[in-house]
Every structure is written in C-alpha cells, then in structure tokens.
N, C-alpha and C positions, 0 to 999 in steps of 0.2 A: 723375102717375107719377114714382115715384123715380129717380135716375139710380143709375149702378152706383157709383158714390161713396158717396154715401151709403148704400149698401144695406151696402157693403163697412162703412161707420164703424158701422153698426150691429150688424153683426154681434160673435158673442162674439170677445174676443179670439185669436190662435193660441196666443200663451203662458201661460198660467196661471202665475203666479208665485207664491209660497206664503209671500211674505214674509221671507223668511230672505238676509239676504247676507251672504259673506265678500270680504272685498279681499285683495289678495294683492300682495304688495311684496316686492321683492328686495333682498338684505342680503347682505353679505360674509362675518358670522360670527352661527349664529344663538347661540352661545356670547356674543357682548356683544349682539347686538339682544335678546334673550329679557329681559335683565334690566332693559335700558331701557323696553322695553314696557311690564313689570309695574312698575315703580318710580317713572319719571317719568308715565307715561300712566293707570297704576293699571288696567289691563288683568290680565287672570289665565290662566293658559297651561292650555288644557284638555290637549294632547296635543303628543307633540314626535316625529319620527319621523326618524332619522339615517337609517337608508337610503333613503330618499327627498328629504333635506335639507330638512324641512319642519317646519313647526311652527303651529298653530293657537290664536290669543288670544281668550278672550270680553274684547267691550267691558262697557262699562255702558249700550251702547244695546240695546234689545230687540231681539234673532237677527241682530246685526251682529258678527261675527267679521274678527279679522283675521289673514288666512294670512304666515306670512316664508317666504319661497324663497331659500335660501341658494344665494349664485349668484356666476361670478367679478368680474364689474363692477357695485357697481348703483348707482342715482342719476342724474341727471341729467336732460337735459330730454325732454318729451314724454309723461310718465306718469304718470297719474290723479295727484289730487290728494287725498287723506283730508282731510276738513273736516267737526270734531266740534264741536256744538254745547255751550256751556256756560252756566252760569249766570250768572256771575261772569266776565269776561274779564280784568279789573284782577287778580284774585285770582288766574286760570289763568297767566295774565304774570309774576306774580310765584313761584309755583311753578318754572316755567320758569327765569328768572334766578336763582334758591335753587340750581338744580340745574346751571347754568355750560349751557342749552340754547341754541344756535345759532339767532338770529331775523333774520329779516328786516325789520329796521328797525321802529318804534313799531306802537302798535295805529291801524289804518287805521279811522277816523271817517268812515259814509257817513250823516249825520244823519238822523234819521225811519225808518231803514233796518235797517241792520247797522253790528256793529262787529269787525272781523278783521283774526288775527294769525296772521304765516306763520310755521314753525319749519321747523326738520330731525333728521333721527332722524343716529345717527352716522354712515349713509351718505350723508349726504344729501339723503334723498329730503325731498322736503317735505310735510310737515302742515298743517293751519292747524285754528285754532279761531275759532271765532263766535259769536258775543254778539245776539239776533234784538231790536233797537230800536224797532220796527214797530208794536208793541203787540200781536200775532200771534203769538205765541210757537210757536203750529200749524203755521205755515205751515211751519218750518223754513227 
C-alpha cells in the first residue's frame, strides 16, 4: 500500500509551467539600463512601456526575457541573481573589461565543475556568467 507521500509525488503536477520566463530587475533609469542591456549584454528590447515604467528584453536563451522595472532605489542585497550561461567565459570577461563593466574580482575556478564570473549592471544589481566545465554542457 502506498503512503499518501508518495501518492502525493505521483501525482500531476499543480503548476504546469509552459516554459517561458521572464526576471525582472529594478533599475533607476530605464533610459541608461535599456542601452546597456542591448549593448553590453546583446539582449534586444521587444517593448518599452513609460506608463507603467517597464520594459521587456529578449535574451539569446530560448523564452527567457528579461523585465527592467524602473524604480527609486535598486540594487543591493538579497535579490535574485541573473546567471547566463556562456560559451567562452575568457572571451565574455574580456567583453566586459572592453566595455569598463564593474566585476567582482577574477573568474572563479571551481575545477571539473564550473567556471564564474560576477558583474553589475549600472545599478548594481549583479549578474554573473558561467562557463559549464563538467563535460555536461546540458546540465546547465
């Protein structure tokens, strides 16, 4: 006989999720976050909406958008962290330093593992990028 545990992990999920996410980060002006977006990040601005102080970027990940919520303080600690995968991290680093981008200290070496590197957008929120060492390149 099953216990109700199990019956419960069996069952369908409650949320059907369809794949698609957007993150949503708070910026002081989307006037200088918009361009940094698309420039340093190579994002692409689908829609920009002033009356609601908002603005929505595609990435170059599949159905992952990223929202700016213009807002009066943003950054600091305690708030999701954006961590995009790339191919090249040596070559995403150097990008970054071309462009005078604010890092937190070298690319962190976790051998057999990962390789990651923190930045910040002009508010400082932080980003990071990742380098998948693993030989799993799937796993993300």
């Amino acid at each position: 006989m099953a216990s109700s545990a199990t019956t419960q992990t069996a069952a369908a999920p409650a949320i059907a999720y369809d794949g698609g996410l957007t993150c949503s980060i708070g910026v002081t002006s989307l006037d200088r976050a918009i361009p940094w977006y698309t420039d340093i990040l190579g994002m692409r601005l689908l829609y920009r909406r002033d009356d609601l102080a908002w603005c929505e970027l595609k990435s170059d990940v599949a159905r992952v958008n990223v929202g700016l919520s213009q807002v009066e303080r943003a950054g600091g600690p305690g708030g999701a962290t954006l961590t995009f995968g790339v191919v090249d991290i040596d070559a995403a680093k150097a990008a970054l330093d071309a462009a005078g981008v604010r890092q937190d200290g070298p690319i962190l070496d976790i051998p057999g593992m990962v390789r990651l590197l923190t930045f910040y957008d002009p508010d400082g929120n932080t980003l990071m990028f990742y380098q998948d060492m693993s030989g799993d390149s799937a796993s993300g």
